[in-house]
N, CA, C and O atoms as a Maestro MAE file, in Angstrom:
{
 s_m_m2io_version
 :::
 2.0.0
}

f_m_ct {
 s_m_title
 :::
 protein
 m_atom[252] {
  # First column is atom index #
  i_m_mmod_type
  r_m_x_coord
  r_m_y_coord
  r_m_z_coord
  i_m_residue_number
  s_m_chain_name
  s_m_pdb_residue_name
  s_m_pdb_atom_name
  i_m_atomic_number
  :::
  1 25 -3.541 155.704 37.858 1 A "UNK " " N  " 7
  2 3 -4.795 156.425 37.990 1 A "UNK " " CA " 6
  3 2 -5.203 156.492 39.474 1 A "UNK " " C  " 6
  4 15 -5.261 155.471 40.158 1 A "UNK " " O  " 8
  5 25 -5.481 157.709 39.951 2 A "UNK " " N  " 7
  6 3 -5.666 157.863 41.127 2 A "UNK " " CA " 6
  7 2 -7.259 157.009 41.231 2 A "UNK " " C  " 6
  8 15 -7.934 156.796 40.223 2 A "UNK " " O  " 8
  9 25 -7.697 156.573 42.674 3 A "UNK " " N  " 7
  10 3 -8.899 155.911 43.297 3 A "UNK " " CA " 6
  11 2 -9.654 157.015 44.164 3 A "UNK " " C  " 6
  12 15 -10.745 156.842 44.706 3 A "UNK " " O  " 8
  13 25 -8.897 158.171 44.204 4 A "UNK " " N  " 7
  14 3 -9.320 159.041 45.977 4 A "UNK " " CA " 6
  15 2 -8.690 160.036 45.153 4 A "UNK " " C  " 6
  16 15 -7.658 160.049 44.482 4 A "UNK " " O  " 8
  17 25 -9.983 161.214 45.490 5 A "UNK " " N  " 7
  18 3 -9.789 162.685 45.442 5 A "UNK " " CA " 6
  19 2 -9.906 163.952 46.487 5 A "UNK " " C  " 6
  20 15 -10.784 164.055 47.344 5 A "UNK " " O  " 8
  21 25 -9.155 164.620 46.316 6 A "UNK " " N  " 7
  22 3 -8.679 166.184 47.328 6 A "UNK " " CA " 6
  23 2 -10.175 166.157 47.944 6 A "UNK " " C  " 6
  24 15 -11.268 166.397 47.430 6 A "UNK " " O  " 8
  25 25 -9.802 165.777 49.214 7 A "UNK " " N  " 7
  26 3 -11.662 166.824 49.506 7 A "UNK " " CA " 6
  27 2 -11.278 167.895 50.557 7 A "UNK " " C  " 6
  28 15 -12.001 168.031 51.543 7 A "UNK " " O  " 8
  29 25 -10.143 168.684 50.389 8 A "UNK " " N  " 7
  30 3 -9.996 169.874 51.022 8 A "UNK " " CA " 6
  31 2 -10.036 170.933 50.287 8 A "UNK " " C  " 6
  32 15 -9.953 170.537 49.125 8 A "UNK " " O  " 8
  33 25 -10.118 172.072 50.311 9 A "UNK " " N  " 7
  34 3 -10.033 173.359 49.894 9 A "UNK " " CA " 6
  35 2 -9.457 173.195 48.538 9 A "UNK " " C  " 6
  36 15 -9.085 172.025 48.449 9 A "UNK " " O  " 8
  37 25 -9.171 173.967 47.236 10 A "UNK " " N  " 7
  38 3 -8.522 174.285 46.535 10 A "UNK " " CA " 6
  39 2 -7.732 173.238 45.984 10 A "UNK " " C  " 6
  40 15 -6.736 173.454 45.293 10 A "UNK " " O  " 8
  41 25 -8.222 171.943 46.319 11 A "UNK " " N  " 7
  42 3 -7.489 170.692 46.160 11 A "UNK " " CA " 6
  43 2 -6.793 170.077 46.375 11 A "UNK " " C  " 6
  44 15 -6.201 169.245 45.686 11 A "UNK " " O  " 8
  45 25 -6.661 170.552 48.090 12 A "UNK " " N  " 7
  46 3 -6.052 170.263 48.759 12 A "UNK " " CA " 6
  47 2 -6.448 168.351 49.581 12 A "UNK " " C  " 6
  48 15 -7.535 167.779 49.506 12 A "UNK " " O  " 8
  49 25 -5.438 167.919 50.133 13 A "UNK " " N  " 7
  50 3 -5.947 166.281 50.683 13 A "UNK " " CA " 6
  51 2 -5.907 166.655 52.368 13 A "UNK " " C  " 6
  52 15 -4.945 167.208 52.902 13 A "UNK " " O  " 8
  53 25 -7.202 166.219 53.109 14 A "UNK " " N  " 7
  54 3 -7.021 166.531 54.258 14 A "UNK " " CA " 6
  55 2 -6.403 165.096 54.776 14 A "UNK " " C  " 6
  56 15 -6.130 164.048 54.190 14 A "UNK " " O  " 8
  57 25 -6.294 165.605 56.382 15 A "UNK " " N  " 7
  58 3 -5.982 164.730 57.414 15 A "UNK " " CA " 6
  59 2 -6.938 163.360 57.240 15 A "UNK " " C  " 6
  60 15 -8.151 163.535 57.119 15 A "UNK " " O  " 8
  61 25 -6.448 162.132 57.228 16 A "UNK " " N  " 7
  62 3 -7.276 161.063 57.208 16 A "UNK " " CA " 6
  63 2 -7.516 160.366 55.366 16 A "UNK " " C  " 6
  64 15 -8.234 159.488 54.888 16 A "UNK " " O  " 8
  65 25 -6.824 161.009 54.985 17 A "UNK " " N  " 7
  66 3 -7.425 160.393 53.481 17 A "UNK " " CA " 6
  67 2 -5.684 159.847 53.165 17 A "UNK " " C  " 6
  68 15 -4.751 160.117 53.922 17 A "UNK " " O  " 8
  69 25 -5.572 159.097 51.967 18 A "UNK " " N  " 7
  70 3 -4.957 158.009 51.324 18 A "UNK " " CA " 6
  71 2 -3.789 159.043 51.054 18 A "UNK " " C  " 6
  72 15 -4.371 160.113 50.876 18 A "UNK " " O  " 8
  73 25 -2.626 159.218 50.955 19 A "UNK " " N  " 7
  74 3 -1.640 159.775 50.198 19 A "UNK " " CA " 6
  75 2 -1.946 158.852 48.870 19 A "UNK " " C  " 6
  76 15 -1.979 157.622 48.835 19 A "UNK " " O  " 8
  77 25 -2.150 159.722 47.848 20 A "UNK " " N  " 7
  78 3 -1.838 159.339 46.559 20 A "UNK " " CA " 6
  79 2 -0.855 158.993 45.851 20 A "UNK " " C  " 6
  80 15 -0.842 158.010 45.110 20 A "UNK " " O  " 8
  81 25 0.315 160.006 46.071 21 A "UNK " " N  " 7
  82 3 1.829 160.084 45.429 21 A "UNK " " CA " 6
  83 2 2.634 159.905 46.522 21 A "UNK " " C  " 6
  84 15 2.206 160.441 47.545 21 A "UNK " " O  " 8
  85 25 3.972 159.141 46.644 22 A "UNK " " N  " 7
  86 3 5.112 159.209 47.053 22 A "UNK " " CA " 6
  87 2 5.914 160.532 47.303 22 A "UNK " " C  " 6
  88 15 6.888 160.665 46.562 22 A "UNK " " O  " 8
  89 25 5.678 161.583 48.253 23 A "UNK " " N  " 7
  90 3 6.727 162.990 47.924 23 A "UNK " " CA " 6
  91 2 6.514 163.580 48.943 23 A "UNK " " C  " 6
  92 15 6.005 163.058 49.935 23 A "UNK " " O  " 8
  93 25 7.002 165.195 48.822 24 A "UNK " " N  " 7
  94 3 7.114 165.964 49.977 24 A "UNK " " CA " 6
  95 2 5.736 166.585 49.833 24 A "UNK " " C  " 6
  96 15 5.208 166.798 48.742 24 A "UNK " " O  " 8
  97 25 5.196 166.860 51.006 25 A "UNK " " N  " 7
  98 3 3.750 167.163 50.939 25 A "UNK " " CA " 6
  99 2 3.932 168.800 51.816 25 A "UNK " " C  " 6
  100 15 4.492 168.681 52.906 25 A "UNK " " O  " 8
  101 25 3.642 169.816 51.549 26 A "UNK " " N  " 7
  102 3 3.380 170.909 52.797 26 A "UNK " " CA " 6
  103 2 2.087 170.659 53.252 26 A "UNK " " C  " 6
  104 15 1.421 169.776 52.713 26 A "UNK " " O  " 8
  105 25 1.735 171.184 53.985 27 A "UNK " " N  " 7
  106 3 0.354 171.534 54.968 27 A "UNK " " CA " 6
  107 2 -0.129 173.279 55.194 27 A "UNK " " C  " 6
  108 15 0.816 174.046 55.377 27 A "UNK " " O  " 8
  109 25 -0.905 173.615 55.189 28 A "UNK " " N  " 7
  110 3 -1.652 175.210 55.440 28 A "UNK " " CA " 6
  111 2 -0.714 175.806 56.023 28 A "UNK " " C  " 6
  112 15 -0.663 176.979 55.655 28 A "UNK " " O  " 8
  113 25 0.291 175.459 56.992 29 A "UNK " " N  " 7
  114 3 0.599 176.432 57.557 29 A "UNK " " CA " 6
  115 2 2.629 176.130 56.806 29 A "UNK " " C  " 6
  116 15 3.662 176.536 57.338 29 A "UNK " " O  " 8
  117 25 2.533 175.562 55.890 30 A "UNK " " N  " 7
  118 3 4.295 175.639 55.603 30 A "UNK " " CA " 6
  119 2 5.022 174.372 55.343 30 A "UNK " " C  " 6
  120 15 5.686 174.086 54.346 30 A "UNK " " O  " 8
  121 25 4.784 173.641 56.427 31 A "UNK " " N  " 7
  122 3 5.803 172.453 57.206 31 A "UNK " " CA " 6
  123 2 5.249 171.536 55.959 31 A "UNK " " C  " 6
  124 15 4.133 171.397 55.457 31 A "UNK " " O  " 8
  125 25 6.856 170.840 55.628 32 A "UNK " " N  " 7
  126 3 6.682 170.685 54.360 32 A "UNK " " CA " 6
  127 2 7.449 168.840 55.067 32 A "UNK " " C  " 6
  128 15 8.471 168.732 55.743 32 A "UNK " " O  " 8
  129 25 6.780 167.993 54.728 33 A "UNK " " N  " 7
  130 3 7.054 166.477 55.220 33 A "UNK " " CA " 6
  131 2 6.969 165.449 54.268 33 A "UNK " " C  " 6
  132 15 6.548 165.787 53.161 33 A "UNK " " O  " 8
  133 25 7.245 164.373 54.426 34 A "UNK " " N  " 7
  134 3 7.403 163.412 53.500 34 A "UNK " " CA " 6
  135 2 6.585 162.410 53.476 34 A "UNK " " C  " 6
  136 15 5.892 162.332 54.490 34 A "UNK " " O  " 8
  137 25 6.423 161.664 52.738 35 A "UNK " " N  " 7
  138 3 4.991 160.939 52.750 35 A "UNK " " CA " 6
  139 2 4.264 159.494 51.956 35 A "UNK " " C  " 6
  140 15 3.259 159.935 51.399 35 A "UNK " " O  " 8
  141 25 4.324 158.548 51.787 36 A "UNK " " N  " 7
  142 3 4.649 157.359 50.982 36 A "UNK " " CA " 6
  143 2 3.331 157.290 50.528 36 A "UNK " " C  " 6
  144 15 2.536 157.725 51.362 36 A "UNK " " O  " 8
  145 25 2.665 156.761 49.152 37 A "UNK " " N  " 7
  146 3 1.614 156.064 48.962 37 A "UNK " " CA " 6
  147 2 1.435 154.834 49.354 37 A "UNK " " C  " 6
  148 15 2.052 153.770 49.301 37 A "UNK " " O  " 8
  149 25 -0.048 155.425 49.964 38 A "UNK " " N  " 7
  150 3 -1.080 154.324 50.185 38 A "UNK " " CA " 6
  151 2 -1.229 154.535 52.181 38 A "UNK " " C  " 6
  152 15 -2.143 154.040 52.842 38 A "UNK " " O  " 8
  153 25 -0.157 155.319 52.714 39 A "UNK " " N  " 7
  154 3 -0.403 156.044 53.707 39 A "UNK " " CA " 6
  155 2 -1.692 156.956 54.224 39 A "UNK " " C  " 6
  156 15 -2.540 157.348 53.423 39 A "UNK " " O  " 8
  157 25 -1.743 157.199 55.384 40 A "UNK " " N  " 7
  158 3 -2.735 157.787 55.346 40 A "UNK " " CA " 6
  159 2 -2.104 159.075 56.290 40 A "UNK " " C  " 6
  160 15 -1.348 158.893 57.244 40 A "UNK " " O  " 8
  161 25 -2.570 160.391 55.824 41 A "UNK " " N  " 7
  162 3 -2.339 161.619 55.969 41 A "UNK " " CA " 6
  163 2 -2.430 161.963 57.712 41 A "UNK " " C  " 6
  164 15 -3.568 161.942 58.182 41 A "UNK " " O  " 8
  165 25 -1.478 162.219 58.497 42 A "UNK " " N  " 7
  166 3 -1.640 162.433 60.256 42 A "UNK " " CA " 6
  167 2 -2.474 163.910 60.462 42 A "UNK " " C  " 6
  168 15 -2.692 164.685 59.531 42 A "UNK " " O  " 8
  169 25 -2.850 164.112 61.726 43 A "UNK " " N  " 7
  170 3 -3.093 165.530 62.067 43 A "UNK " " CA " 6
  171 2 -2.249 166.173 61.746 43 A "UNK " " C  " 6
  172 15 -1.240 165.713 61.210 43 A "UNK " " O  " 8
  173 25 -2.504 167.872 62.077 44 A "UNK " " N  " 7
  174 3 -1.768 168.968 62.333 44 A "UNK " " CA " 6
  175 2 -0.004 168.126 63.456 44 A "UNK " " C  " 6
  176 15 0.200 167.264 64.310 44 A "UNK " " O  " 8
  177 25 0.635 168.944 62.796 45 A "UNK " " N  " 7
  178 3 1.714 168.395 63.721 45 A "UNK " " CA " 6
  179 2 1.792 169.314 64.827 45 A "UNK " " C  " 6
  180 15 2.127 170.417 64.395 45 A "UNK " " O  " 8
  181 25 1.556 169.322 66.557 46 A "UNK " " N  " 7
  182 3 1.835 170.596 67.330 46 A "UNK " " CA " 6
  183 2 0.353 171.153 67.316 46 A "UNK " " C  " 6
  184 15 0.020 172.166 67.931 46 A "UNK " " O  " 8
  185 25 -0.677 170.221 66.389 47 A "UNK " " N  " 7
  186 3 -1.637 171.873 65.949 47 A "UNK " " CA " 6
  187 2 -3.290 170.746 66.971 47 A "UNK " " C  " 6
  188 15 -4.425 170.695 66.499 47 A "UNK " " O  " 8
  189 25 -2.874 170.057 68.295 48 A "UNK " " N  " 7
  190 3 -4.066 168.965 68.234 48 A "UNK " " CA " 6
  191 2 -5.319 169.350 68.314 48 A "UNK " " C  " 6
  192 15 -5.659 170.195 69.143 48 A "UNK " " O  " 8
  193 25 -6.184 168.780 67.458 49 A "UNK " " N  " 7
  194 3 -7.669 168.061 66.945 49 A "UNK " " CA " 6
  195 2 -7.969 169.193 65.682 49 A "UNK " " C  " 6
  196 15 -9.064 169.419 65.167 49 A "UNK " " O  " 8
  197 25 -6.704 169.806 65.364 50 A "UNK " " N  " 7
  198 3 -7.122 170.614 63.878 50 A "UNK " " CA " 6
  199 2 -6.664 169.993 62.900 50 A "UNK " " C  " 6
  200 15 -5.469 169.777 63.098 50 A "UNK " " O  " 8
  201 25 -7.116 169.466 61.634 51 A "UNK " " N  " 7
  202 3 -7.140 169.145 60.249 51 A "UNK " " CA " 6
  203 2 -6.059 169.569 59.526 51 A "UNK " " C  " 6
  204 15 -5.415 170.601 59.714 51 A "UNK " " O  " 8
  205 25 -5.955 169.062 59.022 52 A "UNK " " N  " 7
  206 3 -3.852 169.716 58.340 52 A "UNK " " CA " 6
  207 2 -4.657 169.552 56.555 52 A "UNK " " C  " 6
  208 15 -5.399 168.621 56.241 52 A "UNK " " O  " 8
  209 25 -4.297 170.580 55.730 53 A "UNK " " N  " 7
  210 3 -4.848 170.837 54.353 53 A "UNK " " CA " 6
  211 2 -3.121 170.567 53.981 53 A "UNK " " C  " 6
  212 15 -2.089 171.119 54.363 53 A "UNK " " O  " 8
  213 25 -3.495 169.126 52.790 54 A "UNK " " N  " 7
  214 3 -1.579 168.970 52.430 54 A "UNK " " CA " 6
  215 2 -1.626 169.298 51.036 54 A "UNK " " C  " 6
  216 15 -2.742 169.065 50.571 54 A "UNK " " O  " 8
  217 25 -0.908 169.703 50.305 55 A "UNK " " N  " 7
  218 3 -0.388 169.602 48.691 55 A "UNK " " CA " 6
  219 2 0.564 169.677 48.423 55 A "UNK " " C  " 6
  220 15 1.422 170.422 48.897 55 A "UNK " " O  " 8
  221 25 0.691 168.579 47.211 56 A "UNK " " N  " 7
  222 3 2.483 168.116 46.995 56 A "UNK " " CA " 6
  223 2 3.305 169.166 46.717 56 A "UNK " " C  " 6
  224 15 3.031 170.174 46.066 56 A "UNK " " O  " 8
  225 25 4.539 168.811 47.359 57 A "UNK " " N  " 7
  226 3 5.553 170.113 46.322 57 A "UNK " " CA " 6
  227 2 6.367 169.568 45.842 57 A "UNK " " C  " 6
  228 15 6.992 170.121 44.937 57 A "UNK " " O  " 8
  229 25 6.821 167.716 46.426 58 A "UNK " " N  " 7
  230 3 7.901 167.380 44.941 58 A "UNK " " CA " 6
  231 2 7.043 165.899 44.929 58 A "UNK " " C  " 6
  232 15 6.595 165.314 45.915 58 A "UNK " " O  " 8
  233 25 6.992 165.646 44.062 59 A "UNK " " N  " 7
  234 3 6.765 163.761 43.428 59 A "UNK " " CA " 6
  235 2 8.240 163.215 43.917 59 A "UNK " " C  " 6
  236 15 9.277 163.878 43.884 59 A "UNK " " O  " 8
  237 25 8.111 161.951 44.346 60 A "UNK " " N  " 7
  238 3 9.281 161.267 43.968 60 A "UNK " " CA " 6
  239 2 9.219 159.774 43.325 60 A "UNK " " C  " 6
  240 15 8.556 158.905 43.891 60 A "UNK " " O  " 8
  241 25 9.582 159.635 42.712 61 A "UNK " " N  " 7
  242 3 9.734 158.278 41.612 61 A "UNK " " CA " 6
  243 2 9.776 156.994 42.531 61 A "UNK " " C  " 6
  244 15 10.692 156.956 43.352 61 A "UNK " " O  " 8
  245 25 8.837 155.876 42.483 62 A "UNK " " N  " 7
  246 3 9.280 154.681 43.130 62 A "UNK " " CA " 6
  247 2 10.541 153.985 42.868 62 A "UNK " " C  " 6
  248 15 11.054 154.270 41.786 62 A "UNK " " O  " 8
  249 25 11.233 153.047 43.683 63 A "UNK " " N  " 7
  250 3 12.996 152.595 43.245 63 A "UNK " " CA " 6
  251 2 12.180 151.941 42.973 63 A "UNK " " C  " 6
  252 15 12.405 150.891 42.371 63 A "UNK " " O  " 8
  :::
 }
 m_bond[251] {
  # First column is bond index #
  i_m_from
  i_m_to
  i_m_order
  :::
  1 1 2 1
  2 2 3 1
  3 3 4 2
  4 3 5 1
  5 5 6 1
  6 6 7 1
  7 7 8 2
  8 7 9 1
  9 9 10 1
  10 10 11 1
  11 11 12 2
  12 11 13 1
  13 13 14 1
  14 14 15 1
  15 15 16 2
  16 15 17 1
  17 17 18 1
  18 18 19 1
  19 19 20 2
  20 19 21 1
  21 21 22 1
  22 22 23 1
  23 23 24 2
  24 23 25 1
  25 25 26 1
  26 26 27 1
  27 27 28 2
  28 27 29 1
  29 29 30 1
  30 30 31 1
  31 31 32 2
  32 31 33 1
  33 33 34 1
  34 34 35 1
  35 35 36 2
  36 35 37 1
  37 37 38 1
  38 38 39 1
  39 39 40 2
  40 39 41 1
  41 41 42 1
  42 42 43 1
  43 43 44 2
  44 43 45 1
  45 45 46 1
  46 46 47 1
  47 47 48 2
  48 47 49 1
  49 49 50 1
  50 50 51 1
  51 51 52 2
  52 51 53 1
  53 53 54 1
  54 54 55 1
  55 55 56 2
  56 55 57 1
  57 57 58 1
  58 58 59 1
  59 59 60 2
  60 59 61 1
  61 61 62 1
  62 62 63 1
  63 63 64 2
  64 63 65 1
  65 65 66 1
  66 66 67 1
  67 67 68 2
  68 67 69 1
  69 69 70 1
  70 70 71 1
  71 71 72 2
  72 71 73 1
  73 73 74 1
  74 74 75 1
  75 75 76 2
  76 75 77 1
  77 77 78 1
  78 78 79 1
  79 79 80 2
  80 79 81 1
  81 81 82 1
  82 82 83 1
  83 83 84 2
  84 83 85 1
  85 85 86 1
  86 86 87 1
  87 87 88 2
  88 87 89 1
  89 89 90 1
  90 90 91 1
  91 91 92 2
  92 91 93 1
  93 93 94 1
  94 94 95 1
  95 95 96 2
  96 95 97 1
  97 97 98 1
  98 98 99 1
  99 99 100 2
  100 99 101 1
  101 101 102 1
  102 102 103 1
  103 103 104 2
  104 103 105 1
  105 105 106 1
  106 106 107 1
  107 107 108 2
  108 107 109 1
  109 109 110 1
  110 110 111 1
  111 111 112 2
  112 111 113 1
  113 113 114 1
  114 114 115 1
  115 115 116 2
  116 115 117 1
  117 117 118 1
  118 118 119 1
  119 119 120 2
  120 119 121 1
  121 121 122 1
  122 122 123 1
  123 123 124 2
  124 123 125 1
  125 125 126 1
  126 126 127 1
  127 127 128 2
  128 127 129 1
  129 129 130 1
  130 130 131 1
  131 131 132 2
  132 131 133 1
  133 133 134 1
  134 134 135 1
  135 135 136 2
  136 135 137 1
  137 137 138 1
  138 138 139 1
  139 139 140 2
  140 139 141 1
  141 141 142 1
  142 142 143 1
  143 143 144 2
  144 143 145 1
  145 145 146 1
  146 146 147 1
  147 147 148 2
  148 147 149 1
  149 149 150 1
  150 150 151 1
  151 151 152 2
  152 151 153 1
  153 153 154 1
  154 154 155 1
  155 155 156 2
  156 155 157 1
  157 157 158 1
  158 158 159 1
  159 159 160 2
  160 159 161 1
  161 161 162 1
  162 162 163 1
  163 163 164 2
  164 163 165 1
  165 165 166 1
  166 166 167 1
  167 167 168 2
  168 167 169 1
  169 169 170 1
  170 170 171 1
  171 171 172 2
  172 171 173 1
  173 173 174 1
  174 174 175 1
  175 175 176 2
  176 175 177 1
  177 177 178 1
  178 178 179 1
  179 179 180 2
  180 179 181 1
  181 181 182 1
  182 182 183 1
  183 183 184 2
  184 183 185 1
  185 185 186 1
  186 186 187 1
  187 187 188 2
  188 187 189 1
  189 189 190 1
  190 190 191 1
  191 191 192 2
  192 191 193 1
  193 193 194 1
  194 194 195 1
  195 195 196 2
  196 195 197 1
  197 197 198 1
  198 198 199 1
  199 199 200 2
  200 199 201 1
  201 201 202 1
  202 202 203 1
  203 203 204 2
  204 203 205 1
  205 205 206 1
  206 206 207 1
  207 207 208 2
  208 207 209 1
  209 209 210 1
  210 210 211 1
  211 211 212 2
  212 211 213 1
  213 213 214 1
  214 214 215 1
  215 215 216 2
  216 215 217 1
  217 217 218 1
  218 218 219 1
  219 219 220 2
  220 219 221 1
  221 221 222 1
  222 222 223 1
  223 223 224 2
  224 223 225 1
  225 225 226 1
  226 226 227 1
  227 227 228 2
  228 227 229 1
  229 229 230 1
  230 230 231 1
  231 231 232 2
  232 231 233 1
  233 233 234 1
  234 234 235 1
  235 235 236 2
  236 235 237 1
  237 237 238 1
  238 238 239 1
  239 239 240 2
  240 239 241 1
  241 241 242 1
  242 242 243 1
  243 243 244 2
  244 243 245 1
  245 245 246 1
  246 246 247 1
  247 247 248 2
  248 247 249 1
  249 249 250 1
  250 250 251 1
  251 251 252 2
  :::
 }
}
């Protein structure tokens, strides 16, 4: 059960909040990165002091 919810756009997780799931995450503009729970989400990569909007595109299973 998640603790922390999307507070970006469309349900999206911004910069600064908890990764929830273990997986590949994109961002607003494409760039699609990887990402562990319990992490916490970086800026824009290239993009500095702008907010990066992420949503998952694969889960991956803990070993």
């Amino acid at each position: 059960m998640l603790k922390h919810f999307p507070q970006g756009p469309d349900g999206a997780w911004k910069t600064g909040q908890r990764v929830p799931l273990d997986g590949r995450w994109a961002d607003q503009y494409g760039l699609v990165t990887f990402h562990e729970r319990g992490a916490t989400f970086p800026p824009c990569i290239d993009r500095k002091g702008e907010c990066a909007y992420r949503y998952l595109v694969e889960a991956v299973a803990a070993a």
